[in-house]
TORRO-160884 format. One line per 8 residues: number of its first residue (from 1); for each residue y negated, x negated, z of N, C-alpha, C, O. Coordinates in Angstrom, 2 decimals, decimal comma. Atoms other than C-alpha are relative to their C-alpha. Layout:
BEGIN
NUM> Y:X:Z:Y:X:Z:Y:X:Z:Y:X:Z ~ ...
//
This chain:
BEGIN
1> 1,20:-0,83:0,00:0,00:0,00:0,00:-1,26:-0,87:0,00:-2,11:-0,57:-0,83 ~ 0,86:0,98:0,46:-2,33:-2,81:0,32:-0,36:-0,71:-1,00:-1,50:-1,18:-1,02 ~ -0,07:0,64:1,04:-1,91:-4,36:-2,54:-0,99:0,92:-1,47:-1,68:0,54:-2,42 ~ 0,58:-0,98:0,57:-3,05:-1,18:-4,07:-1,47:-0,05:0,08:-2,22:-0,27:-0,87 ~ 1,28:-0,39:-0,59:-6,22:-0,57:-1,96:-0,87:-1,57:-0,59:-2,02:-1,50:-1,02 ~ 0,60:1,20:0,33:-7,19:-4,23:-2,82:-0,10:0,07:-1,75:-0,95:-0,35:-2,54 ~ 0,14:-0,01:2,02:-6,70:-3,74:-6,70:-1,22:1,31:-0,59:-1,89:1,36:-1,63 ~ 0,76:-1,32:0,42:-8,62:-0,38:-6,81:-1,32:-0,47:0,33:-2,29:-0,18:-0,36
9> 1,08:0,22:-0,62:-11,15:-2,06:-4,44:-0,51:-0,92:-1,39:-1,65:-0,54:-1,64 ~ 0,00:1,12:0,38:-11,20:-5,30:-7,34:-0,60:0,92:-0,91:-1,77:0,73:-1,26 ~ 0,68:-0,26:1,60:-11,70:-2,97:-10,34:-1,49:0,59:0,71:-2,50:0,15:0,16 ~ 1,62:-0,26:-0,45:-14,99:-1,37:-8,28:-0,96:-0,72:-0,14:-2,09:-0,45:-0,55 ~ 0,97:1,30:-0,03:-16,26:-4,81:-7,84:-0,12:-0,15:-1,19:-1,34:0,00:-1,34 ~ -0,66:0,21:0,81:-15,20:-5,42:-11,06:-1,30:1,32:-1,18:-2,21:0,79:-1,82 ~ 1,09:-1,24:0,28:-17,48:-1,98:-12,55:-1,19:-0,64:0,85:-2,09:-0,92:0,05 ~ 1,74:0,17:-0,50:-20,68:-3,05:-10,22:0,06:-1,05:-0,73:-0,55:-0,78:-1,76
17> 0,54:1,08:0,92:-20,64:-6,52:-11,92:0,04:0,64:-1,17:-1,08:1,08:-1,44 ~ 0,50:-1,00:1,59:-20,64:-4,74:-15,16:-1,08:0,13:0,13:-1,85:-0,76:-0,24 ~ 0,82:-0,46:-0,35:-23,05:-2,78:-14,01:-1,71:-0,96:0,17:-2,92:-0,81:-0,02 ~ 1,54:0,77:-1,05:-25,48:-5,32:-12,41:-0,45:-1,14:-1,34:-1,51:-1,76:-1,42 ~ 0,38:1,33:0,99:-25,03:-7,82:-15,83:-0,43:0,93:-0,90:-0,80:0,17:-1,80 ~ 0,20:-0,67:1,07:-25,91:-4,95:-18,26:-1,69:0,35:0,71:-2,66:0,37:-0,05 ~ 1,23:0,07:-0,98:-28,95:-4,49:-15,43:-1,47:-1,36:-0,07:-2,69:-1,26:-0,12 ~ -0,10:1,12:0,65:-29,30:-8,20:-16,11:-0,78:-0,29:-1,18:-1,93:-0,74:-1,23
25> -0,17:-0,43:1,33:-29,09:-7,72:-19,62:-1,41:0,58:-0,28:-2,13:-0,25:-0,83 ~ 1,02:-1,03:0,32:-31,93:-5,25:-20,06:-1,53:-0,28:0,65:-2,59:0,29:0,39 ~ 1,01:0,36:-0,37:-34,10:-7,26:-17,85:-0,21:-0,79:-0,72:-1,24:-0,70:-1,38 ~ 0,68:1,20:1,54:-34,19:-10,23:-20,28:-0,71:0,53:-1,27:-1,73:0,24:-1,89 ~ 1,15:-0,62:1,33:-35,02:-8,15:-23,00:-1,31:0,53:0,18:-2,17:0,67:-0,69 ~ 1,36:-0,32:-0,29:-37,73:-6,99:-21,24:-0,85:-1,11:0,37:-1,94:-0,80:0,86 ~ 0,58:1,05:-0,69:-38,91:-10,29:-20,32:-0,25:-0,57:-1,96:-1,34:-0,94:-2,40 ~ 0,32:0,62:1,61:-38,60:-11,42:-24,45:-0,60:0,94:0,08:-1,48:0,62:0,88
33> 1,13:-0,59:0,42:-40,56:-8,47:-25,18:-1,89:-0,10:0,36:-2,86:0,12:-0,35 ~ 0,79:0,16:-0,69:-43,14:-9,05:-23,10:-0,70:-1,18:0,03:-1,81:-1,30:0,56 ~ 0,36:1,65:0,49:-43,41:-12,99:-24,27:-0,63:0,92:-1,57:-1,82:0,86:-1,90 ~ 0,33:0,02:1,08:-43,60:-11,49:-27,52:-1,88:1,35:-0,19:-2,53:1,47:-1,23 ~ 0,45:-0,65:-0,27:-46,10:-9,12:-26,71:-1,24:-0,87:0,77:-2,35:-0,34:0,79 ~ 1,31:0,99:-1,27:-48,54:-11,76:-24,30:-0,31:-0,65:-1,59:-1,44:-0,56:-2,05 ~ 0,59:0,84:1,00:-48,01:-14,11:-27,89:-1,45:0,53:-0,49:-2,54:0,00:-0,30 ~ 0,57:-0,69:1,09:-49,67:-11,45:-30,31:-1,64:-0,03:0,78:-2,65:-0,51:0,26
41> 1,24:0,20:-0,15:-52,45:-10,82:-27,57:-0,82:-1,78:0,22:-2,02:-2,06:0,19 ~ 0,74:0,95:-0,18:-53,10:-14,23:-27,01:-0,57:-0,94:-1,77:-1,38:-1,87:-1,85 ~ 0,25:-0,01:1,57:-53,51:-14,81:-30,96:-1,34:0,41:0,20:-2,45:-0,13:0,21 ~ 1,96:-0,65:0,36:-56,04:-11,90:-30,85:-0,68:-0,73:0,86:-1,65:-1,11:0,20 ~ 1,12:0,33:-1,29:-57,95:-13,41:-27,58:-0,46:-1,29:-1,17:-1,66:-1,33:-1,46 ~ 0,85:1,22:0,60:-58,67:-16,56:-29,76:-0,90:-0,21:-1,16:-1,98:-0,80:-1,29 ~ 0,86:-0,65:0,74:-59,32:-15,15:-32,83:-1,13:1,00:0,09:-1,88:1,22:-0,86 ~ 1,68:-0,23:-0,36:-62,23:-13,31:-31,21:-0,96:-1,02:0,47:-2,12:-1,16:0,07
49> 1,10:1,28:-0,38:-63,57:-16,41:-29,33:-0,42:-0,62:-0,91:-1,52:-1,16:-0,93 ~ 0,47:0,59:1,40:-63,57:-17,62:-32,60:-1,18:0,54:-0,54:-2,21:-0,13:-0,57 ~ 0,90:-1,09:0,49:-65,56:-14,63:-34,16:-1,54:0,03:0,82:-2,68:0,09:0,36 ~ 1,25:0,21:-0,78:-67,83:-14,86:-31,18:-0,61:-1,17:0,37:-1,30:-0,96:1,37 ~ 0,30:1,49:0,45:-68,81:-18,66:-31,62:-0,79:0,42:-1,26:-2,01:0,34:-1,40 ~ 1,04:-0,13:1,56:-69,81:-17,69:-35,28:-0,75:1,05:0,04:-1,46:1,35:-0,92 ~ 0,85:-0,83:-0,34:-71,36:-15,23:-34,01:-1,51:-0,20:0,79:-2,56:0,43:0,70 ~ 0,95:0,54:-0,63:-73,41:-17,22:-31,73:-0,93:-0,98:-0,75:-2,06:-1,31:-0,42
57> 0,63:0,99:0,92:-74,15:-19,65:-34,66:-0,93:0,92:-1,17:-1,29:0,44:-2,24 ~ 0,53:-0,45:1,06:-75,89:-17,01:-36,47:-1,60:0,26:0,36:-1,88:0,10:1,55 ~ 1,27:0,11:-0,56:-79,81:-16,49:-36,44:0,09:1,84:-0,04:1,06:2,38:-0,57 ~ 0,48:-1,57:-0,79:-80,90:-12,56:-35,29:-0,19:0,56:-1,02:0,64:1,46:-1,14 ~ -0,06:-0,59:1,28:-81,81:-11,46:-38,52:0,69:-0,37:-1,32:0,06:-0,33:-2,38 ~ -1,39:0,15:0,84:-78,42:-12,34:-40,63:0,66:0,75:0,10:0,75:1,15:1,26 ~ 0,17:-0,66:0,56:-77,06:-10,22:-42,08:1,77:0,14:0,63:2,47:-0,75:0,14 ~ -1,30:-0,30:-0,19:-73,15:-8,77:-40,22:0,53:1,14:-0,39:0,00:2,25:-0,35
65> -0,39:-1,26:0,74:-70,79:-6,77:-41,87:1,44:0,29:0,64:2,21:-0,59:1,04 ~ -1,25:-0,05:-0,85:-67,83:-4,94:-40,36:0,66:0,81:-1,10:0,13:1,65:-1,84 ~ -0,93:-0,45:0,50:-64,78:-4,17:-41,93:0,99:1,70:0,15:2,15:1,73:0,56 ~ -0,62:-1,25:0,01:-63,54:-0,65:-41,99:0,73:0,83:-0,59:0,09:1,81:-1,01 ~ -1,34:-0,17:1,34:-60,45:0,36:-44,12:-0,85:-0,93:-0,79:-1,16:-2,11:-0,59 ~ -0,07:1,02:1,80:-61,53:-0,75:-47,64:-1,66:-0,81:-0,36:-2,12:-1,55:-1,23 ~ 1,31:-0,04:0,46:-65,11:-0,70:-46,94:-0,65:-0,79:1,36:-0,41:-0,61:2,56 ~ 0,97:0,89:-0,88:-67,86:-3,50:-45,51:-1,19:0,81:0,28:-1,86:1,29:-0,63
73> 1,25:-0,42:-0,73:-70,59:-2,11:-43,16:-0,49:-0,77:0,64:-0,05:-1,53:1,51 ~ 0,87:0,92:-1,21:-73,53:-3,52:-41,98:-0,04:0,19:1,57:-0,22:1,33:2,01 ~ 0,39:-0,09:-1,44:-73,87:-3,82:-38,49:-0,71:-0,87:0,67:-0,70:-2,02:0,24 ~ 1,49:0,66:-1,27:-76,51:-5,18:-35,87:1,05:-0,69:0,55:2,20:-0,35:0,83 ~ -0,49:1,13:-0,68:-75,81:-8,43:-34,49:0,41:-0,09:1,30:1,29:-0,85:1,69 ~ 0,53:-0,59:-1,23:-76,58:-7,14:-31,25:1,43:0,54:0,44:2,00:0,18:1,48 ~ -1,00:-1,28:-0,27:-73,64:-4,42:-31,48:1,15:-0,60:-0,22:2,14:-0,23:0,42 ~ -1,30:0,54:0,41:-71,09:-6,68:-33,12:0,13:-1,20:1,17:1,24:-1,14:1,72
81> 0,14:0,81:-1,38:-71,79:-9,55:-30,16:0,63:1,06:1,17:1,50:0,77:1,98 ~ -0,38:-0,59:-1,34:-71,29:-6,94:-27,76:1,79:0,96:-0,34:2,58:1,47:0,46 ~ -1,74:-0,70:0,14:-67,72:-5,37:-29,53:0,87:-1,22:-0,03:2,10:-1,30:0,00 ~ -1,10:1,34:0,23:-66,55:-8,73:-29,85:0,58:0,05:1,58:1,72:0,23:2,03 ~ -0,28:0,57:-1,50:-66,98:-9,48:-26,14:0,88:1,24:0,48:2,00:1,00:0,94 ~ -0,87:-0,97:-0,88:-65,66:-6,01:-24,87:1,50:-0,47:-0,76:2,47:-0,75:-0,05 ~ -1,54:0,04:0,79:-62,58:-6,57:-27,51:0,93:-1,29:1,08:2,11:-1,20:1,44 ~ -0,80:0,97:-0,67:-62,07:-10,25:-25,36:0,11:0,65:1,19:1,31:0,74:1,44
89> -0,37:-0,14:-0,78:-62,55:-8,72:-22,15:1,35:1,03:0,62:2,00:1,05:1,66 ~ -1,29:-0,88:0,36:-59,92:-6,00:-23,19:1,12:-0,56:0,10:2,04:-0,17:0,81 ~ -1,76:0,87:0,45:-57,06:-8,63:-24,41:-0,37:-0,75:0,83:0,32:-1,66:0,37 ~ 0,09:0,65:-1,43:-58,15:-10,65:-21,05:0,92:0,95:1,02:1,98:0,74:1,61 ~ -1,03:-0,74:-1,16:-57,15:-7,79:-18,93:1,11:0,20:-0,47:1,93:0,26:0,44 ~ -1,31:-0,21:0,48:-54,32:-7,27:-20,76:1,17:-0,76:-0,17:2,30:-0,29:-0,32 ~ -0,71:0,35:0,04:-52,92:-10,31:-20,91:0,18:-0,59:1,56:1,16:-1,30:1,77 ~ -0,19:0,11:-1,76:-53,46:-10,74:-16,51:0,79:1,48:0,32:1,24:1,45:1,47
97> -1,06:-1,20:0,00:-51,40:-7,14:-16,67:1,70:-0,35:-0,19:2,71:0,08:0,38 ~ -1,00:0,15:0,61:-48,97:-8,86:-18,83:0,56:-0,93:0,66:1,78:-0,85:0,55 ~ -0,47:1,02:-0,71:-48,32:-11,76:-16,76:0,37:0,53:1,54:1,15:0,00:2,33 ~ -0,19:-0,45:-1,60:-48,52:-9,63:-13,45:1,87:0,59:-0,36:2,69:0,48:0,55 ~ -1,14:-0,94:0,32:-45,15:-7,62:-15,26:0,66:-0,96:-0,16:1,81:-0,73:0,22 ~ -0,75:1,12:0,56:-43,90:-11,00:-16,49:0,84:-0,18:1,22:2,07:-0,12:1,24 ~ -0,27:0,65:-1,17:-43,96:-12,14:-12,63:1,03:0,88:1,10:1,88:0,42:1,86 ~ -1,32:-0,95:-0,62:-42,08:-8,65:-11,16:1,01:-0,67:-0,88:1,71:-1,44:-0,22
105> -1,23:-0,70:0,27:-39,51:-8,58:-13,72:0,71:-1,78:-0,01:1,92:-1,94:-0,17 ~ -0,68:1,33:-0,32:-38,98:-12,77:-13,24:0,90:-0,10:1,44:1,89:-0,81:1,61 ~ -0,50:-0,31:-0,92:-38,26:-11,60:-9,81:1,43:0,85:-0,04:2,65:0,68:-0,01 ~ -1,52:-0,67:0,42:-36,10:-9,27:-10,33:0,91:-0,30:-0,63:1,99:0,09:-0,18 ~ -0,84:0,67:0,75:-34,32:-11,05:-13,03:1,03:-1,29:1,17:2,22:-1,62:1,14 ~ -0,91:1,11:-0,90:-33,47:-13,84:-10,08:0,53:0,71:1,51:1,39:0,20:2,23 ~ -0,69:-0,65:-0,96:-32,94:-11,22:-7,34:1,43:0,87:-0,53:2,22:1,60:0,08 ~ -1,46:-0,84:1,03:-30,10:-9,86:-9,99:1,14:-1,24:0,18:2,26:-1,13:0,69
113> -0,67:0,64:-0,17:-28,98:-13,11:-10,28:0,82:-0,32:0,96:2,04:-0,49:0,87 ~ -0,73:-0,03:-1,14:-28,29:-13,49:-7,03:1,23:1,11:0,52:2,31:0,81:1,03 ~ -0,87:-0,73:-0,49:-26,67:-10,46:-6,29:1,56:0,07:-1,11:2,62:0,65:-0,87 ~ -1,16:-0,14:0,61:-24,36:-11,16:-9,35:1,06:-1,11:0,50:2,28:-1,06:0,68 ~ -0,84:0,81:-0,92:-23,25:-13,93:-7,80:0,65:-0,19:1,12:1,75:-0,66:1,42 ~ -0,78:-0,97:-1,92:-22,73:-12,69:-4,18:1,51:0,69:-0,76:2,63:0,49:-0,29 ~ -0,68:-0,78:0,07:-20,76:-10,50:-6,10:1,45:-0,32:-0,69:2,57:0,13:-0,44 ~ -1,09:1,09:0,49:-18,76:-13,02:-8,42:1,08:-0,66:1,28:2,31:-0,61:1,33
121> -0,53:0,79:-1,16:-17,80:-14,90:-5,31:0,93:0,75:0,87:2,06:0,33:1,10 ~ -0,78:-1,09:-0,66:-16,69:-11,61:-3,14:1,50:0,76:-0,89:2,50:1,33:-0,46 ~ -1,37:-0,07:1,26:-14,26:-11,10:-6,52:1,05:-1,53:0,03:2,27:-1,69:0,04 ~ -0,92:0,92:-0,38:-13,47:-14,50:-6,10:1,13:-0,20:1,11:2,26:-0,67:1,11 ~ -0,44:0,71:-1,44:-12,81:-14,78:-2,54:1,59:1,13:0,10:2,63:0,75:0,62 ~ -0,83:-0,90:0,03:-10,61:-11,30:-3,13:1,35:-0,38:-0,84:2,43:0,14:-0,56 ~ -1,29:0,10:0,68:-8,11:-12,70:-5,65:0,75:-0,96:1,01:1,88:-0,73:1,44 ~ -0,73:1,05:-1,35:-7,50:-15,95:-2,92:0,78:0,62:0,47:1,94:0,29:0,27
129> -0,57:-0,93:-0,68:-6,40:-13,29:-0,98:1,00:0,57:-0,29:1,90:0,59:0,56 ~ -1,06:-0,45:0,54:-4,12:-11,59:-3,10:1,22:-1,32:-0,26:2,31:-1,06:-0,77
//
């Protein structure tokens, strides 16, 4: 009868590690997404500092044109200086959001680890036994 209770107990353990690596599993991908996702904004963040540099190199009455589907509009220097900057301070907060989510789910990714291993080991220590 023991032998039993210990085998039924093994496949349980046996299902939660499943469980906890598919847990695992789904945290990494969320951790690549989320790289891939910090890249793209950190692209845009530079390519505005950029924009707003040549922006700063321009004299007050030159002449800015903004892109809108197919078609160039003028716009005030004034207005395009100040969409640039909100656009960086936008993909700023966004990418201190993105790093705050980076830093949970790094956690969690190594508090998984751990428990897969507790849990490896308690499978281990159970076959000794048998």
């Amino acid at each position: 009868m023991a032998a039993a209770s210990s085998s039924s107990s093994s496949r349980e353990l046996q299902k939660e590690l499943e469980a906890k690596a598919n847990d695992l599993s789904k945290i990494q991908k969320d951790i690549s997404k989320n790289h891939q996702v910090r890249k793209k904004y950190t692209i845009q963040l530079g390519e505005n500092e950029l924009v707003l540099k040549e922006l700063d190199l321009l004299n007050e009455d030159a002449n800015v044109y903004k892109l809108i589907g197919p078609v160039l509009v003028k716009q005030d220097l004034a207005e395009a200086n100040a969409n640039v900057r909100k656009r960086i301070e936008y993909i700023s907060a966004e990418l201190k959001r993105l790093d705050s989510t980076l830093q949970d789910l790094e956690e969690k990714l190594n508090s998984k680890k751990e428990a897969i291993l507790k849990l490896q080991q308690r499978i281990q220590a159970g076959k000794a036994k048998a």
